[in-house]
Each structure stands twice: as structure tokens, then as C-alpha cells.
TIMI-2910 file (N, C-alpha, C, CB; in pm, 1 decimal, decimal comma, always signed):
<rs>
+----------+----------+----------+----------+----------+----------+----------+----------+----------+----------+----------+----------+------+
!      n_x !      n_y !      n_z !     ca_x !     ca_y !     ca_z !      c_x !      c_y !      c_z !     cb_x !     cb_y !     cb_z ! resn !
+----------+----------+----------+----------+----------+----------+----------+----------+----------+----------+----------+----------+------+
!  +3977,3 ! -13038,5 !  -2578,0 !  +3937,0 ! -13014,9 !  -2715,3 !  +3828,6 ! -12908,5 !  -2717,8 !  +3888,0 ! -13145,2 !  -2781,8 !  Unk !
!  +3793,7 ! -12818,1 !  -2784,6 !  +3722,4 ! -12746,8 !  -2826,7 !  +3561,9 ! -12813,1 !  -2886,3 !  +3809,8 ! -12685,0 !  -2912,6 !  Unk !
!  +3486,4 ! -12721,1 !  -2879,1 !  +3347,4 ! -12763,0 !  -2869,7 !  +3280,7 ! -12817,5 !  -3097,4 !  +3246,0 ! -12569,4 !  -2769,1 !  Unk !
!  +3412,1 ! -12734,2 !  -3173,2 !  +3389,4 ! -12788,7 !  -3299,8 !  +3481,6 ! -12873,9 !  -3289,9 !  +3392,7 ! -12706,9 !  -3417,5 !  Unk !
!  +3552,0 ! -12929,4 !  -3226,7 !  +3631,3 ! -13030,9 !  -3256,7 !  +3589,9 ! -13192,5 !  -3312,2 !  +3694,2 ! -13034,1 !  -3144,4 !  Unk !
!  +3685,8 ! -13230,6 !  -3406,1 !  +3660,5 ! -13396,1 !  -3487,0 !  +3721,1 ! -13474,8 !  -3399,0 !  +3735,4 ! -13431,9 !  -3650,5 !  Unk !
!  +3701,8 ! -13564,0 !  -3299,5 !  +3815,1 ! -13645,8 !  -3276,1 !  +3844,3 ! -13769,3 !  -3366,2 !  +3803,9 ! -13688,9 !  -3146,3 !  Unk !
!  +3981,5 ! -13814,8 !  -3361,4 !  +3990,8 ! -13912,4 !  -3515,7 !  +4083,5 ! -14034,1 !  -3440,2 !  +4098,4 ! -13814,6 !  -3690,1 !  Unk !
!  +4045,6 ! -14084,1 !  -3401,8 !  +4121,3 ! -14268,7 !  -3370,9 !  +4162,8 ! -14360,7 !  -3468,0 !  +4020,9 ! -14374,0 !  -3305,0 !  Unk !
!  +4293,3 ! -14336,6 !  -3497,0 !  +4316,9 ! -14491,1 !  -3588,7 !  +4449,1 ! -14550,1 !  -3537,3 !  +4336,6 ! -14469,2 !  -3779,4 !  Unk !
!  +4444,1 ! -14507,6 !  -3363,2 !  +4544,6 ! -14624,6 !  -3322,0 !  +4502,8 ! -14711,2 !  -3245,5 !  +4655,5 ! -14589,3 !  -3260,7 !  Unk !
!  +4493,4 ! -14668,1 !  -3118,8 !  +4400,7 ! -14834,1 !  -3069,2 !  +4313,2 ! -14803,5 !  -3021,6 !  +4450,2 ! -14945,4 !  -2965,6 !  Unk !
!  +4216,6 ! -14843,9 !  -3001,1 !  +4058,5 ! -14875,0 !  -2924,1 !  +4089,7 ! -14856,8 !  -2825,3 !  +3977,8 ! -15007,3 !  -2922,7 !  Unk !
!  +4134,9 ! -14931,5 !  -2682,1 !  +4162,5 ! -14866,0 !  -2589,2 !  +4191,2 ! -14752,1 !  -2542,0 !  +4206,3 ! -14898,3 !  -2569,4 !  Unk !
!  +4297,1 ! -14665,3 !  -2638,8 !  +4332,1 ! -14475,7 !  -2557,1 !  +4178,7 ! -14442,4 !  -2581,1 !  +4477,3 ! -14317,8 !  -2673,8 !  Unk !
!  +4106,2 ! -14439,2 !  -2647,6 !  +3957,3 ! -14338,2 !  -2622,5 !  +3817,5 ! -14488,8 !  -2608,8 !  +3918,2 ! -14190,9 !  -2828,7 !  Unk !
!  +3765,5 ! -14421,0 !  -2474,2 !  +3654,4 ! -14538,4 !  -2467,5 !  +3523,7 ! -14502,5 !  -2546,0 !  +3609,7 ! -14568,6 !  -2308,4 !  Unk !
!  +3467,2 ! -14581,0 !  -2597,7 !  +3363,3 ! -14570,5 !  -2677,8 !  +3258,2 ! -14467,4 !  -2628,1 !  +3310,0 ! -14699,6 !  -2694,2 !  Unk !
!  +3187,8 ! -14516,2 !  -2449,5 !  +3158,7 ! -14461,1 !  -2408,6 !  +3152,9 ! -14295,9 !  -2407,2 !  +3184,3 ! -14518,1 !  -2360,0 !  Unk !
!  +3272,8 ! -14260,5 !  -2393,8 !  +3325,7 ! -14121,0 !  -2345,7 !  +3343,8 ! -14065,5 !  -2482,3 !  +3472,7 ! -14119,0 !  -2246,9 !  Unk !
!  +3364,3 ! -14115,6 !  -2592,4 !  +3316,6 ! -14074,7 !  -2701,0 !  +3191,2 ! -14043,3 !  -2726,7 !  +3343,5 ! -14140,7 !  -2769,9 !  Unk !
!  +3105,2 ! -14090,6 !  -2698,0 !  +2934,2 ! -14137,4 !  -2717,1 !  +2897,8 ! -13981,3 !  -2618,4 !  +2866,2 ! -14350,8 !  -2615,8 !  Unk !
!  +2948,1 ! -13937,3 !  -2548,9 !  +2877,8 ! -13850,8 !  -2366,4 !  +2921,0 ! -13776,5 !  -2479,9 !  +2950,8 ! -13841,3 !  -2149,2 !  Unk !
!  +3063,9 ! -13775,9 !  -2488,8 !  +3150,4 ! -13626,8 !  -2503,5 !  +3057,2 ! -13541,0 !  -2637,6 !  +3359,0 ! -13664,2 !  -2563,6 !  Unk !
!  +3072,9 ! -13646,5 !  -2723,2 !  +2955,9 ! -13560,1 !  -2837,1 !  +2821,1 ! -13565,7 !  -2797,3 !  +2946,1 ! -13624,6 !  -2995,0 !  Unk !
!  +2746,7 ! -13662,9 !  -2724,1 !  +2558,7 ! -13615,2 !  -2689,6 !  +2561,0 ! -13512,2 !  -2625,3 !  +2453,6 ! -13714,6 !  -2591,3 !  Unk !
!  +2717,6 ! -13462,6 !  -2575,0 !  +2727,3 ! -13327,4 !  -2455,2 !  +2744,4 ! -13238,5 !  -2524,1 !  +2839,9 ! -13314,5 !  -2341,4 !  Unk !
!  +2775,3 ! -13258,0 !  -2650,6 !  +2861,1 ! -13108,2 !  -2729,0 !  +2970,3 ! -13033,3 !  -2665,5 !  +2761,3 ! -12982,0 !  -2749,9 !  Unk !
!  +3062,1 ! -13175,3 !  -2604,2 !  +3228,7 ! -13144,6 !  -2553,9 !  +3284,2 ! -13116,5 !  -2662,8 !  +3321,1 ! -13264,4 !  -2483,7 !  Unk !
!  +3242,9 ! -13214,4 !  -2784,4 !  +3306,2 ! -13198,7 !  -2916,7 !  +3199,6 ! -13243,6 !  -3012,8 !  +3443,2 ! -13283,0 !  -2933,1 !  Unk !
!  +3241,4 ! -13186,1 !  -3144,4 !  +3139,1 ! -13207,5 !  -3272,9 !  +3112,0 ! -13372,0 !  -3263,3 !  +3220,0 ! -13156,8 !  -3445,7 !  Unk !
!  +3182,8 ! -13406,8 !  -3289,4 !  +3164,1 ! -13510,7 !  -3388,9 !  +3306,4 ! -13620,0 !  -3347,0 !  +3165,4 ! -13432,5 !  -3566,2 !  Unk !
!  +3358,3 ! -13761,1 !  -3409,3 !  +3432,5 ! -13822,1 !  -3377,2 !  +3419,7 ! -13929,5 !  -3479,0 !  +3425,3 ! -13840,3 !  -3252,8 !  Unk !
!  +3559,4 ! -13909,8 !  -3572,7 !  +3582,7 ! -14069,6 !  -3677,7 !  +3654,6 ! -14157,3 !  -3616,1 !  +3668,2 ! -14060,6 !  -3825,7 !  Unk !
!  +3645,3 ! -14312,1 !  -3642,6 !  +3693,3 ! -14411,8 !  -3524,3 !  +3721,7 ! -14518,9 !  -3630,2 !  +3569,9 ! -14459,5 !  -3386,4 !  Unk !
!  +3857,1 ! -14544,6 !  -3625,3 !  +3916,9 ! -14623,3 !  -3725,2 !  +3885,1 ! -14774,7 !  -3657,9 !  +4087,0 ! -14581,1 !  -3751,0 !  Unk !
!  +3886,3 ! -14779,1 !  -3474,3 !  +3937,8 ! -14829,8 !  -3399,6 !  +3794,9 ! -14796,8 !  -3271,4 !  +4096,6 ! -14775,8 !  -3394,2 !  Unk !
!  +3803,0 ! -14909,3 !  -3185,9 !  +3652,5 ! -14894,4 !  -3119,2 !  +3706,2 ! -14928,0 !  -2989,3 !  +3513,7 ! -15002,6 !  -3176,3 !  Unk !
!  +3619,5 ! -14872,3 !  -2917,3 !  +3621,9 ! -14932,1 !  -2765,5 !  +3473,8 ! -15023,4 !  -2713,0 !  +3640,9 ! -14784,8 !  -2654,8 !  Unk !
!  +3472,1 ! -15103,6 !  -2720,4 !  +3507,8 ! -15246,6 !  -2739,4 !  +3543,0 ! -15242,8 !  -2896,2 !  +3378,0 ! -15358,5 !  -2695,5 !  Unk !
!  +3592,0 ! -15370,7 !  -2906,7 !  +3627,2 ! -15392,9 !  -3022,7 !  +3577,3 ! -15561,4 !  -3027,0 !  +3787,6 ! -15349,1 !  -3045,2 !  Unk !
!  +3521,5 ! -15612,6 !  -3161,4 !  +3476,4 ! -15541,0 !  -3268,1 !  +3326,1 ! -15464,8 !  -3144,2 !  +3433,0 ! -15667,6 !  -3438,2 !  Unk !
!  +3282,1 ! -15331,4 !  -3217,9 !  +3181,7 ! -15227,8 !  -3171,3 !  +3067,9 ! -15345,6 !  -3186,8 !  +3163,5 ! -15065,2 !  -3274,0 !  Unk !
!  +2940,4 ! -15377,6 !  -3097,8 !  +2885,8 ! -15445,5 !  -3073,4 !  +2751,5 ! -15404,7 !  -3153,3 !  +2901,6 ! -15461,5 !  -2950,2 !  Unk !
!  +2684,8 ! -15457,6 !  -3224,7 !  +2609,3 ! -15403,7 !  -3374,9 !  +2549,5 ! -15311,6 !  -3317,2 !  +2499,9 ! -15500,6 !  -3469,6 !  Unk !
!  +2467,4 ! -15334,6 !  -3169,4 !  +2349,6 ! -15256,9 !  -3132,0 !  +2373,0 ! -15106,6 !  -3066,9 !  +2273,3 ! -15343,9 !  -3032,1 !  Unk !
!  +2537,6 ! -15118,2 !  -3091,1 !  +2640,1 ! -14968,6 !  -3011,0 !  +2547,9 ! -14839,6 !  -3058,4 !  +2849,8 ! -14938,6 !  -3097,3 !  Unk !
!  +2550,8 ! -14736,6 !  -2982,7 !  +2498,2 ! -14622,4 !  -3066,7 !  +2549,0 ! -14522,4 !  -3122,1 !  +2428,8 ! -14569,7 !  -3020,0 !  Unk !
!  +2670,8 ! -14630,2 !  -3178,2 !  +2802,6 ! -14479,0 !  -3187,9 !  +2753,8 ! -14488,7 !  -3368,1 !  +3063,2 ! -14529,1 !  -3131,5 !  Unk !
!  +2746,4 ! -14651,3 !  -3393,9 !  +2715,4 ! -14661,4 !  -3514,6 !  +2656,5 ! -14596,8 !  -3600,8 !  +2679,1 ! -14727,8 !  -3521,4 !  Unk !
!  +2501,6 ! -14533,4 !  -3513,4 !  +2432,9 ! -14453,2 !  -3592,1 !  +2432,5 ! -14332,0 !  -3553,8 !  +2320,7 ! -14488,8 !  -3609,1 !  Unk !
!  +2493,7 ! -14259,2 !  -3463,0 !  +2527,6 ! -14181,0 !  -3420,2 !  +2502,1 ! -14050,3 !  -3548,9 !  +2651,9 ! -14226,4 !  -3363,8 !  Unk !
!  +2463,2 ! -13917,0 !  -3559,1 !  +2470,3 ! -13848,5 !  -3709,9 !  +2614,2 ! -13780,1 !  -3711,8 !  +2337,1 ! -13720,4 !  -3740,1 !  Unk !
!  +2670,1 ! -13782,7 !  -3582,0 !  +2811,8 ! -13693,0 !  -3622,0 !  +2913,0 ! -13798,7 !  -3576,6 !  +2838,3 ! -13523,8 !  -3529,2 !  Unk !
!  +2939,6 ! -13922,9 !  -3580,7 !  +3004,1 ! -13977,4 !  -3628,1 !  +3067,7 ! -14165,0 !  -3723,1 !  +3028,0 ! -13925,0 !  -3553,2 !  Unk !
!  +3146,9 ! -14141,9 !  -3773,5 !  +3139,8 ! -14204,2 !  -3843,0 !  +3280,0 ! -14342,5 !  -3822,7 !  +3123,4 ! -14108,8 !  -3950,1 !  Unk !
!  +3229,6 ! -14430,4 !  -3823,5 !  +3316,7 ! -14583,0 !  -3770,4 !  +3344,6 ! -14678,7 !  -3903,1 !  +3203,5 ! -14694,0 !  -3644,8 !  Unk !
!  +3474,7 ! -14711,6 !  -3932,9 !  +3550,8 ! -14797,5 !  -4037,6 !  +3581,7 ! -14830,5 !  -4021,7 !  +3605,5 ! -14802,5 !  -4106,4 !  Unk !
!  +3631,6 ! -14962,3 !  -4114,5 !  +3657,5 ! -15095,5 !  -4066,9 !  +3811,0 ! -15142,1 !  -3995,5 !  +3631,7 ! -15177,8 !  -4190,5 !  Unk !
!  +3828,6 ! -15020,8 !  -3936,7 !  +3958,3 ! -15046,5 !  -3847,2 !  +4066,3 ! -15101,1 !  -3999,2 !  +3922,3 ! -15202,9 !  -3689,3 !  Unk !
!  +4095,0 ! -15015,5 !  -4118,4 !  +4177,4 ! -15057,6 !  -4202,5 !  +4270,8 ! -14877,6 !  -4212,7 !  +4082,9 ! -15138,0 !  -4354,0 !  Unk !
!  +4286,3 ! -14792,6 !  -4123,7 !  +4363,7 ! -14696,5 !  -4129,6 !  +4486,2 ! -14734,5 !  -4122,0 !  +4338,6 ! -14613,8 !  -4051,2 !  Unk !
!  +4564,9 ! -14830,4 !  -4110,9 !  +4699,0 ! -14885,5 !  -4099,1 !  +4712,1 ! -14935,0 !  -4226,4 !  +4723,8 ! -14990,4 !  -3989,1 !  Unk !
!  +4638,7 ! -14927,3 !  -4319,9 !  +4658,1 ! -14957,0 !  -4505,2 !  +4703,6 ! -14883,4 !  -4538,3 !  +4559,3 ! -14968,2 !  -4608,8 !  Unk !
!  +4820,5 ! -14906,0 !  -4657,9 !  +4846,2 ! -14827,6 !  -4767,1 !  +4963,9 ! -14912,4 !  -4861,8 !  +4894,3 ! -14676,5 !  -4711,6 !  Unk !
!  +4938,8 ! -14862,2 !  -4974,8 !  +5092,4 ! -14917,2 !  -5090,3 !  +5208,0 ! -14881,4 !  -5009,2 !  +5118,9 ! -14817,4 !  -5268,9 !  Unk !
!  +5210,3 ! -14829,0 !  -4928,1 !  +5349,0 ! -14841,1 !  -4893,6 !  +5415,8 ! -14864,9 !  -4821,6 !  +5392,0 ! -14790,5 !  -4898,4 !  Unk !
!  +5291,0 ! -14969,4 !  -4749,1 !  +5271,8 ! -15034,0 !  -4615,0 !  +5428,8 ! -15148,2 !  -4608,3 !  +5089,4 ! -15132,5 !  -4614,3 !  Unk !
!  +5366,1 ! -15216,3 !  -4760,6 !  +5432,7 ! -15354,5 !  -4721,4 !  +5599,8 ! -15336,8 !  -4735,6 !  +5372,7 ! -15486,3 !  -4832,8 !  Unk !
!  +5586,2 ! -15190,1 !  -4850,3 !  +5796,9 ! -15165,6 !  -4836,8 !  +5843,2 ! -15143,8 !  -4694,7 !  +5872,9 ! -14992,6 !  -4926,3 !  Unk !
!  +5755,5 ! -15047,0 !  -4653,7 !  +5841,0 ! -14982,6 !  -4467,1 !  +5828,7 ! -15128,8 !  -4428,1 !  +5722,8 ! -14834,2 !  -4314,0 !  Unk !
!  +5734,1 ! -15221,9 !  -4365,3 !  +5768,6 ! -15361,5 !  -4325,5 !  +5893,9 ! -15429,8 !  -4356,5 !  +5679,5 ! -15439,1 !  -4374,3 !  Unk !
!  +5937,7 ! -15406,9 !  -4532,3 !  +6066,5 ! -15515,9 !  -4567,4 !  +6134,6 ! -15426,0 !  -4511,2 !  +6120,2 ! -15570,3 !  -4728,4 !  Unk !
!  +6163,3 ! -15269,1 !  -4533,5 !  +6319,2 ! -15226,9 !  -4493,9 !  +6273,6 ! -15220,5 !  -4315,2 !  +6390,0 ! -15033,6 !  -4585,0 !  Unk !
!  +6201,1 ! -15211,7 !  -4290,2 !  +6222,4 ! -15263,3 !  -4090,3 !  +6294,6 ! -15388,2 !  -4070,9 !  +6055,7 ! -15307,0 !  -3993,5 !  Unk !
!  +6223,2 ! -15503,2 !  -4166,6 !  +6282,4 ! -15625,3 !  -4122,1 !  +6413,8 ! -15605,1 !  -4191,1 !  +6201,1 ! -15763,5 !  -4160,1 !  Unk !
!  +6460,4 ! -15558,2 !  -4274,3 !  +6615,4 ! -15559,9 !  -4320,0 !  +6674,4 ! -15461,9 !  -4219,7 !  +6646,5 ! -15507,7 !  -4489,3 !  Unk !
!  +6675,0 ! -15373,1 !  -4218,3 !  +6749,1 ! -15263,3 !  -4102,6 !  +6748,9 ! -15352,8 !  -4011,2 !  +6672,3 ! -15112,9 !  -4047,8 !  Unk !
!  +6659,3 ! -15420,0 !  -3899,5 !  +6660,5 ! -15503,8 !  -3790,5 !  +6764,1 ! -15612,6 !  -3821,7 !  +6520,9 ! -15558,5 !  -3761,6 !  Unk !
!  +6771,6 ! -15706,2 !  -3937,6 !  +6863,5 ! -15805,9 !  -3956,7 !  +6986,9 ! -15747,2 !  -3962,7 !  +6838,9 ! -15883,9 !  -4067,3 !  Unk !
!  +7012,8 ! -15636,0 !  -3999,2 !  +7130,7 ! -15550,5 !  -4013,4 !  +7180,3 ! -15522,2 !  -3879,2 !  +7101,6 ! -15421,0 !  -4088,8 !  Unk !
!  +7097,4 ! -15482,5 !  -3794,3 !  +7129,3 ! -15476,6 !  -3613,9 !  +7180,7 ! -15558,2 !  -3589,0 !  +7033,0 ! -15478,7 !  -3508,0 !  Unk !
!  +7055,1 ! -15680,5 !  -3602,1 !  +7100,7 ! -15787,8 !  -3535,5 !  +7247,4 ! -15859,4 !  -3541,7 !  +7015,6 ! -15868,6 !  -3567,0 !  Unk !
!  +7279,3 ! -15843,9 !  -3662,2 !  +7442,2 ! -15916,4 !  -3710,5 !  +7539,6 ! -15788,9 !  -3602,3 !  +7492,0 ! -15896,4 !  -3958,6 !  Unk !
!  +7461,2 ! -15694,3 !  -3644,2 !  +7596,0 ! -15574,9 !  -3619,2 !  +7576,7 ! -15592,5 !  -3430,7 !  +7549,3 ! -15346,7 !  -3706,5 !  Unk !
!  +7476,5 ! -15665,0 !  -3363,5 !  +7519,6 ! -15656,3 !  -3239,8 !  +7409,5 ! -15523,7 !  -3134,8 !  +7693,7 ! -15617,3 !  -3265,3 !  Unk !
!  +7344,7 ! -15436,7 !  -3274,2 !  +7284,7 ! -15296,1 !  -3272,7 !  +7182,6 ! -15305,0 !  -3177,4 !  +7227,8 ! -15243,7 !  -3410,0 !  Unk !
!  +7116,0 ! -15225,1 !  -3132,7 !  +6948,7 ! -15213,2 !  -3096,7 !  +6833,1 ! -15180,1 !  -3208,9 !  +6930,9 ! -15090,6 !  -2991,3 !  Unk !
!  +6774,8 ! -15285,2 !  -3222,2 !  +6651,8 ! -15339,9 !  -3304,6 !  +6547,2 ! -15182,2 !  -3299,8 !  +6564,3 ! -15509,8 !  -3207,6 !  Unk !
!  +6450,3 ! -15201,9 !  -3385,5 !  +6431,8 ! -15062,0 !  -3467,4 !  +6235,5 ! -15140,3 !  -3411,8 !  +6519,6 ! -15039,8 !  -3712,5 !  Unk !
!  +6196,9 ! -15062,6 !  -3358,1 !  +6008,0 ! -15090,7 !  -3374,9 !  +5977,3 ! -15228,0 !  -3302,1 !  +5942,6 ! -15115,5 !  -3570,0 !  Unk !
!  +6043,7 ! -15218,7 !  -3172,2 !  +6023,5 ! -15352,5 !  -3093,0 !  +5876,7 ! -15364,7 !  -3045,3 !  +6123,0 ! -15359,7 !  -2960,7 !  Unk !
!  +5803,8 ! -15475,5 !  -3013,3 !  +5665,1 ! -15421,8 !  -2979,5 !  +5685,9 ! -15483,2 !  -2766,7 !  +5496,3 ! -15534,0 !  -3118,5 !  Unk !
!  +5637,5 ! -15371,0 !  -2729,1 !  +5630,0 ! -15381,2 !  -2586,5 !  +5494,1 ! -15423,1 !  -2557,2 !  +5666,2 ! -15252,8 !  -2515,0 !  Unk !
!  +5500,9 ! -15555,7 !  -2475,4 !  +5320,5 ! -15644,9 !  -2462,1 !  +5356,1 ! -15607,9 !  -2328,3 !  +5271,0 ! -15859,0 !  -2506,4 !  Unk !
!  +5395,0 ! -15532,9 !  -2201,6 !  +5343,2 ! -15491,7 !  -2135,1 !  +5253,1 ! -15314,9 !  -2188,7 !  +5443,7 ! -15512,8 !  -2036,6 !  Unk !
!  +5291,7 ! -15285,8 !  -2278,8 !  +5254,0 ! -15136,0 !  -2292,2 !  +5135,5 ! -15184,2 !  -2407,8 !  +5401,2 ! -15008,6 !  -2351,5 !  Unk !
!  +5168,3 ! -15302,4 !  -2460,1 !  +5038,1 ! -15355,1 !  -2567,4 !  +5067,9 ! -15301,1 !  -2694,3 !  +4875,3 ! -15299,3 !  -2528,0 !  Unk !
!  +5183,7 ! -15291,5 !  -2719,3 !  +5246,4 ! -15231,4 !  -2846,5 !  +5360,9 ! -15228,2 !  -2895,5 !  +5234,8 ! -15131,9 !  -2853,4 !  Unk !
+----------+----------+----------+----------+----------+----------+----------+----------+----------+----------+----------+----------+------+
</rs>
């Protein structure tokens, strides 16, 4: 990444460690860093990412939206639709890969 760079996390806490977030900007590897998603999780009050001035941490709700809950029904309908037809299932979650 470049030295103005934002980094922006709102998938999981684990791919970027808090830590290495915390160096990478006190180093000016990169600007700044928004974090939907923490390494640890929940971020431990006394973290110093919290107050950090270039970046900014939310309540891990980037997976919201109105149009959240339709894609959910037509997944689970497309999937029931597999399933009868015999098909391969659509957004399986892999718990060795943690997803």
C-alpha cells in the first residue's frame, strides 16, 4: 500500500491484526485505517487503535443493509431449489477456512 493509503476492514478481524495496523500507521506505512472488524475482537477498551487520530473503529455493523434480508431469502430459496434439483448449494460456509 502506499504511504496515503486508507486501509478499510469490514470482513473479518483476523486477515489484518490490530497490531500491524497500529505499527503500520505510527510508521507512516499508511495514512490512516477504518475497521469495521478488530483484531482481537471485541477491541479491548484500553486498545490504542481506539483513540488513535487517523483511525476510526465501528461497531462491526458493515454487513447491514435493506437489502440484506432479501439476498438471505433468495439464497435460501435458490439453495432449496438445488437441493430438490440434486444441484450444488450456492454460499456454503467452510469452518475449516472460518467462512
Amino acid at each position: 500500500m502506499q504511504r496515503h493509503a486508507i486501509l478499510i476492514n469490514v470482513t473479518r478481524g483476523e486477515i489484518v491484526r490490530g497490531e500491524d495496523v497500529l505499527a503500520a500507521v505510527n510508521e507512516g506505512l499508511i495514512w490512516g485505517a477504518g475497521l469495521d472488524v478488530t483484531d482481537p475482537e471485541p477491541l479491548p477498551k484500553d486498545h490504542p487503535l481506539w483513540r488513535h487520530p487517523r483511525v476510526i473503529v465501528t461497531p462491526h455493523t458493515a454487513g447491514g443493509s435493506p437489502r440484506r434480508a432479501g439476498r438471505v431469502i433468495a439464497t435460501f430459496c435458490e439453495n432449496l431449489r438445488r437441493l430438490r434439483a440434486g444441484r450444488p448449494l450456492l454460499a456454503l460456509i467452510d469452518k475449516q477456512k472460518g467462512y
